[in-house]
ZATIDO-102335 format. One line per field, with one value per residue (C-alpha): residue number from 1; x, y, z. Coordinates in nm, 2 decimals. Layout:
REM residues N
num	c(NUM,...)
X	c(X,...)
Y	c(Y,...)
Z	c(Z,...)
//
This chain:
REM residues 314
num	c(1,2,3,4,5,6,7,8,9,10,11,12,13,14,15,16,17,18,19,20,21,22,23,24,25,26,27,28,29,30,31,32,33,34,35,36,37,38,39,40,41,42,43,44,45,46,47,48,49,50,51,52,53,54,55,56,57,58,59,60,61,62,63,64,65,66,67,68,69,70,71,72,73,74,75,76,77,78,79,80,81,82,83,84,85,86,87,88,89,90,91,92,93,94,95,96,97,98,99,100,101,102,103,104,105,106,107,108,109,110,111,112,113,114,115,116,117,118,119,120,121,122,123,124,125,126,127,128,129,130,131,132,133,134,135,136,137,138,139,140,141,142,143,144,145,146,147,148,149,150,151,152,153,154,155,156,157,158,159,160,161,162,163,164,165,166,167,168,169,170,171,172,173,174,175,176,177,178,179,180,181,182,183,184,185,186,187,188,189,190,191,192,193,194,195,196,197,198,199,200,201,202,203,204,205,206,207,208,209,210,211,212,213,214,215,216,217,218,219,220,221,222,223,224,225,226,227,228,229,230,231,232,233,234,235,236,237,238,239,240,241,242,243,244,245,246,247,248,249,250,251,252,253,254,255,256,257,258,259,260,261,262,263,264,265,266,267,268,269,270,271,272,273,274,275,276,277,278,279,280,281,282,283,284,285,286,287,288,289,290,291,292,293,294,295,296,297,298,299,300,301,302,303,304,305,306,307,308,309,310,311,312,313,314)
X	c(12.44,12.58,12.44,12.58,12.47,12.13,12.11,12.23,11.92,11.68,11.82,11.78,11.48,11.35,11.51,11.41,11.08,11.07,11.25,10.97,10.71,10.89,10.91,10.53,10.44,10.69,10.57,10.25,10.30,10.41,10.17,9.97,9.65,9.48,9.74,9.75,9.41,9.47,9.75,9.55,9.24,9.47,9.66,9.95,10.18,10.49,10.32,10.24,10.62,10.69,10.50,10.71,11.07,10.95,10.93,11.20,11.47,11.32,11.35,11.77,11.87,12.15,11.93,11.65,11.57,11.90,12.10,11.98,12.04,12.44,12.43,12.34,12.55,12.86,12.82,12.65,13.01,13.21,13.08,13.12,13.46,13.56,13.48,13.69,13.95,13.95,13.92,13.65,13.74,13.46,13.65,13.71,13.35,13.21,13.10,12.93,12.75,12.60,12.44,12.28,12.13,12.02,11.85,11.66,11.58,11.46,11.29,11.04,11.00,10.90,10.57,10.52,10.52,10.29,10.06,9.99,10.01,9.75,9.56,9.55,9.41,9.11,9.09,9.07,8.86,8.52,8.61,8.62,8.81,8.49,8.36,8.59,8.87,9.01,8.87,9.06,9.40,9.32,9.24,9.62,9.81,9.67,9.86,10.17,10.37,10.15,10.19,9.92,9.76,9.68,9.61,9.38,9.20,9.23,8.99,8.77,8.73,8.65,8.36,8.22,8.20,8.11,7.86,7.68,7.70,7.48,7.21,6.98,6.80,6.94,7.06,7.23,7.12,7.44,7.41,7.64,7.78,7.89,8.09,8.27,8.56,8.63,8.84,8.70,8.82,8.71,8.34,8.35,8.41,8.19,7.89,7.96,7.99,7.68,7.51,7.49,7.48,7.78,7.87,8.20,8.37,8.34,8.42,8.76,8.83,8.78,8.94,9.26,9.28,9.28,9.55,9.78,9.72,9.80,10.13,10.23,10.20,10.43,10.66,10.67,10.70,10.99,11.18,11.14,11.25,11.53,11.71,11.74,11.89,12.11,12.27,12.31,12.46,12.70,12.80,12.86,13.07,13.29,13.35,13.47,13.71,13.82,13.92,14.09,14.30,14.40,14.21,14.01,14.10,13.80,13.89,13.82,13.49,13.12,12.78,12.49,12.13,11.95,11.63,11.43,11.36,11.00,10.65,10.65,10.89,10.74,10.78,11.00,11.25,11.23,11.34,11.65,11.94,11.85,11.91,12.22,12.35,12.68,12.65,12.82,13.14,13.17,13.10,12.84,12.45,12.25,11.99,11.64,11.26,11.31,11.59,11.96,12.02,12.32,12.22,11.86,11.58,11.44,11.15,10.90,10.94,11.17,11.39,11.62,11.99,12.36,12.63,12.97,13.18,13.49,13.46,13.63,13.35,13.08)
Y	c(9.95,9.77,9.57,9.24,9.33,9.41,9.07,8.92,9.13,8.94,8.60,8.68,8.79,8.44,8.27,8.48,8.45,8.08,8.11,8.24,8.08,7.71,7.80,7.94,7.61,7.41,7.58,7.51,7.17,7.08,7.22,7.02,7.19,7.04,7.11,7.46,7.51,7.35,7.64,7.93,7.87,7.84,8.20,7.97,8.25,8.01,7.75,8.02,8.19,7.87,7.88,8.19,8.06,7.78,8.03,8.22,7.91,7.77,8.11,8.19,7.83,7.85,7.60,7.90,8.28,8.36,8.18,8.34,8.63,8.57,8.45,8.79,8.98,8.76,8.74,9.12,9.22,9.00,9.09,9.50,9.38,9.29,9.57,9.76,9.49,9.41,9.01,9.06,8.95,8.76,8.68,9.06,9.14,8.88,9.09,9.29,9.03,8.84,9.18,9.28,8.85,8.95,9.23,9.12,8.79,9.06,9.26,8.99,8.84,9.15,9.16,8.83,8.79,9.07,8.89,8.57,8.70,8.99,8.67,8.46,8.74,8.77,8.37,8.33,8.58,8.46,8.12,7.81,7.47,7.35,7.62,7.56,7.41,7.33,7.67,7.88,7.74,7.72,8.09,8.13,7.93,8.10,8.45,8.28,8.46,8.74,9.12,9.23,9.45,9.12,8.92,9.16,9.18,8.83,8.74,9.02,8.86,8.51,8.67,8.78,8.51,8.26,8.53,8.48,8.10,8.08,8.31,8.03,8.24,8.30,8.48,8.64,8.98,9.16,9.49,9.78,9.74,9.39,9.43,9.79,9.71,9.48,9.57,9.62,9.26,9.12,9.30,9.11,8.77,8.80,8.90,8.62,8.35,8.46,8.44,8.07,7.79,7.86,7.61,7.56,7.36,7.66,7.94,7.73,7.69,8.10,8.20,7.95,8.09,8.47,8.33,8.22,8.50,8.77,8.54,8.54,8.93,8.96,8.71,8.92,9.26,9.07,8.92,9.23,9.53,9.29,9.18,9.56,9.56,9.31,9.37,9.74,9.68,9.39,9.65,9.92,9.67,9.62,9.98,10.00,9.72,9.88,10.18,10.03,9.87,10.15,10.01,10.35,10.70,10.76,11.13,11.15,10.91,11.01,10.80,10.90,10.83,10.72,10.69,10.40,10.77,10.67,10.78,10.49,10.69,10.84,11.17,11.09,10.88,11.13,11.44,11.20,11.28,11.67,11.65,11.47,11.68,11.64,11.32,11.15,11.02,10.61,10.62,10.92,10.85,11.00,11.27,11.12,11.27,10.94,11.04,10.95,10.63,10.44,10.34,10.20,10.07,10.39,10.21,9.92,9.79,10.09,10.08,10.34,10.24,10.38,10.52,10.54,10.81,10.98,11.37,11.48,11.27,11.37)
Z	c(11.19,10.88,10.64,10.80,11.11,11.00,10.85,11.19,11.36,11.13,11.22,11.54,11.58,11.42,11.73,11.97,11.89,11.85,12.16,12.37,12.25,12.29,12.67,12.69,12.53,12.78,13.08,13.00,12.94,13.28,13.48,13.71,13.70,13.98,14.21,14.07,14.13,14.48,14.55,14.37,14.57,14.92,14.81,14.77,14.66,14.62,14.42,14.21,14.24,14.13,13.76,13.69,13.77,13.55,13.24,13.34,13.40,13.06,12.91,13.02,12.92,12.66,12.42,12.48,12.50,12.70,12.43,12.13,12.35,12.39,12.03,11.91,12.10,12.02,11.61,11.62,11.78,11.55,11.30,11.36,11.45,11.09,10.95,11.10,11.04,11.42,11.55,11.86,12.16,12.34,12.65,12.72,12.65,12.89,13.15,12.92,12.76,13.06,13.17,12.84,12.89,13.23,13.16,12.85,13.07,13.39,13.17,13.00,13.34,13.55,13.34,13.36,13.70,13.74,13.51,13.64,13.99,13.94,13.73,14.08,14.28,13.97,13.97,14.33,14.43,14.60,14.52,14.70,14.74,14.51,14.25,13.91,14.07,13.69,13.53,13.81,13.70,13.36,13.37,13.57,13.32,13.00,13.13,13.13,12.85,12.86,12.98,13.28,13.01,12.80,13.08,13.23,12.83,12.83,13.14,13.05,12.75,12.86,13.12,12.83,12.71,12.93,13.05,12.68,12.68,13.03,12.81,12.69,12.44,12.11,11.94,12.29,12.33,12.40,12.61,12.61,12.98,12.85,12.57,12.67,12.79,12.49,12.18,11.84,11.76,12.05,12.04,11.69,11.79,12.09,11.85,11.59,11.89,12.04,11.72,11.75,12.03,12.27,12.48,12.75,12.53,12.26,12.48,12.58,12.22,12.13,12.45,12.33,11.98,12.14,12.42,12.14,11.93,12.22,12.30,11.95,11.94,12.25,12.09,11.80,11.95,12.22,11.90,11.70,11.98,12.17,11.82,11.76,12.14,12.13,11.80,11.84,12.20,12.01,11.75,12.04,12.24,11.92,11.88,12.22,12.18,11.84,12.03,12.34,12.09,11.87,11.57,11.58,11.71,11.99,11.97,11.64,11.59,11.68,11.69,11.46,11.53,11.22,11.16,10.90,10.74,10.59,10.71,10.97,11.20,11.51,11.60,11.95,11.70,11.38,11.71,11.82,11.53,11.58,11.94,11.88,11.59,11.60,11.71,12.10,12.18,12.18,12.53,12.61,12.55,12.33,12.41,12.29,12.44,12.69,12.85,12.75,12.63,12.51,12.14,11.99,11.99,12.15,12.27,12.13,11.82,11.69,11.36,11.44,11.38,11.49,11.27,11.38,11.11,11.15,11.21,10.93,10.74,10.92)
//
């Protein structure tokens, strides 16, 4: 990856970023939560559906996720493109470019799904029409954005909690079997909280800070791990124009996986340029402990790069 191009990734990933957590926010926003609860307690499964083709038509506008998407893959690509002297040709590449948008979009929404629908089947269970109407949907909407795993840590989290605030001694004895299946962080905020009075309105407002907070670290991790993607896959897609053209010899040009080369690098990344010693041809995958795979990031929130040299230099 060059220097401009790594510049481009870090631009990006600011959009992205700001991206998904705009349509979190938006989604959110809209919801009706009475009819929510309504749909959630009936095992409305489409009204449900429904929340999640919210986020992911707010998430593939071209003013959102899916547009910073095409952005980076177009000026990534253009940017590759001159320097090897070559003007990119969008038009050509347009195929291309609408699947690597489609899959970041699929990817991002497979989880999400999963999370608010596993979330309904928690919410609803051994409620009815009557019991929490508003807490059941409120308890739905907060996974939105959010993968199972943190959705799952999420309610776990806000049992705790409101398992505490019904304690009217205090401080709140807090017993092994409750706080288990919390994380370190979470064990600590739960022991501060019940410290002190804990009412609803305070376990809404520690269970909202955590909710953002685990959004923001998906955002992050999204931003971070799909700038990588998109630039890398823009930068590969100018390469291969550069060679159908003529502009470089594809017989005589390899890919090189490189690492960041510091003591952040996992083992599965540092292993990747050894298995690929020689490096692969523009259009053959590189051999990584995952399987083969086309160019980086290797997996979440990976630094790793792509090098494209002439043999004679290599």
């Amino acid at each position: 990856m060059t220097d401009a191009v790594r510049q481009i990734a870090d631009r990006v990933e600011v959009r992205l970023r700001a991206a998904f957590l705009k349509a979190v926010d938006h989604v959110r926003a809209e919801v009706d939560l009475d009819a929510l609860a309504r749909a959630i307690i009936a095992r409305d499964a489409d009204t449900v559906a429904a929340l999640v083709a919210d986020l992911e038509a707010t998430l593939d506008d071209d003013e959102g996720l899916g547009g910073a998407a095409s952005m980076a893959l177009i000026v990534s690509a253009k940017a590759a493109a001159s320097a090897l002297r070559l003007r990119f040709a969008a038009e050509a590449a347009r195929i291309h470019l609408t699947d690597h948008r489609a899959t970041l979009i699929r990817s991002i929404m497979d989880r999400s799904a999963q999370a608010v629908s596993e979330t309904a089947a928690r919410a609803s269970a051994g409620r009815t029409a009557e019991q929490n109407r508003i807490n059941v949907a409120s308890q739905v909407l907060d996974s939105v954005g959010l993968t199972p795993a943190q959705a799952r840590s999420l309610d776990t989290f806000r049992a705790v909690l409101d398992r505490a605030a019904r304690v009217t001694a205090r401080p709140v004895i807090l017993t092994p079997d409750m706080l288990r299946h919390l994380s370190a962080p979470q064990r600590a905020v739960v022991q501060r909280a019940a410290a002190g009075e804990l009412s609803p309105e305070k376990v809404r407002d520690i269970v909202e800070r955590h909710r953002k907070a685990l959004v923001d670290h998906r955002a992050a991790s999204i931003a971070r791990t799909e700038a990588a993607r998109l630039t890398n896959a823009g930068e590969h897609t100018a390469w291969l124009q550069a060679a159908e053209r003529g502009v470089i010899d594809e017989g005589r040009h390899r890919r090189f996986w490189i690492t960041a080369g510091d003591e952040r690098v996992r083992l599965d990344h540092r292993a990747v340029p050894a298995m690929n010693i020689a490096g692969v041809g523009l259009r053959e995958p590189f051999k990584t402990p995952f399987g083969a795979i086309m160019h980086p990031p290797l997996e979440i929130n990976c630094r790793c790069r792509v090098a494209l040299r002439s043999i004679t230099s290599a």
